[in-house]
C-alpha positions as CSV (number, residue, x, y, z in Angstrom):
1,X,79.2,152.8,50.8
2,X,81.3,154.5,47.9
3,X,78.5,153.6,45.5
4,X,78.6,149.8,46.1
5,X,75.3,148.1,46.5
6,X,75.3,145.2,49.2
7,X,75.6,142.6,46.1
8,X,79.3,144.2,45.1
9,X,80.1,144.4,48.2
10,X,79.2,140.5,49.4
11,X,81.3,139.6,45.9
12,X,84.0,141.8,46.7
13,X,84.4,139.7,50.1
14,X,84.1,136.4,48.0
15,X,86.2,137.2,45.7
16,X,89.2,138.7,48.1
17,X,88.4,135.9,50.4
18,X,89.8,133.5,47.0
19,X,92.2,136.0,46.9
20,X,94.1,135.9,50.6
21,X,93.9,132.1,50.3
22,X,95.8,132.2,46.7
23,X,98.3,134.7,48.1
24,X,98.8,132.7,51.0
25,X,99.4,129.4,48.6
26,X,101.5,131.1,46.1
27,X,103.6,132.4,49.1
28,X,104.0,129.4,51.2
29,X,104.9,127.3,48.0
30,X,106.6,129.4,46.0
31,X,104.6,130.0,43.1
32,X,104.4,133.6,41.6
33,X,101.1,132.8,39.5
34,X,99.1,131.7,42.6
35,X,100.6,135.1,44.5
36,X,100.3,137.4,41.7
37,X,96.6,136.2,41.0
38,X,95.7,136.5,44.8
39,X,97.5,140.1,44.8
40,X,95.2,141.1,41.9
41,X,92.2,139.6,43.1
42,X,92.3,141.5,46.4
43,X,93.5,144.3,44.5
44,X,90.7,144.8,41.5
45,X,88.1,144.7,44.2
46,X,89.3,148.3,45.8
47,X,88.8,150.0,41.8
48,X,85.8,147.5,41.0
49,X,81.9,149.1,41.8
50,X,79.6,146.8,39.5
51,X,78.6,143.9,41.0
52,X,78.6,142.5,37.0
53,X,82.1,143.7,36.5
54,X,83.0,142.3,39.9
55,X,81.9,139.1,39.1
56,X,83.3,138.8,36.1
57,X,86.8,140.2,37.0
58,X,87.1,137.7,40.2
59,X,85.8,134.7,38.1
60,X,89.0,135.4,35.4
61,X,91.5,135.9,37.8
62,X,90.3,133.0,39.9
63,X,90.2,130.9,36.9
64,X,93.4,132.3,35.4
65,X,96.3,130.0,37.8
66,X,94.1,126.8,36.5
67,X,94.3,128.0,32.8
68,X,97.7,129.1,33.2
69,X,98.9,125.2,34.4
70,X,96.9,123.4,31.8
71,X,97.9,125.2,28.8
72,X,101.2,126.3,29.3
């Protein structure tokens, strides 16, 4: 499908799934981090093919609203 093998796609659904429940947070408690990173989370996974580049891509922008609070 598009070029995806059935390993990109399975971390595409991982990875959005992180992402709707980020989006959902960041919207229902006001924080733009948690939204923005759910928005791009969903949102990489459309332009994203490689499972390694998928991978790596949904583990920085899940980690990047914990980084973001301990560091600044």
């Amino acid at each position: 499908m598009f070029g995806m093998t059935t390993a990109a796609l399975m971390w595409s659904m991982v990875f959005g799934s992180i992402g709707t429940g980020y989006f959902i947070y960041g919207k229902r408690q006001g924080e733009a981090l948690w939204l923005i990173a759910g928005l791009l989370l969903g949102g990489v996974m459309f332009f994203v093919y490689s499972s390694g580049w998928i991978i790596v891509a949904g583990l920085l922008l899940t980690l990047l609203p914990w980084i973001w609070r301990r560091f600044f």
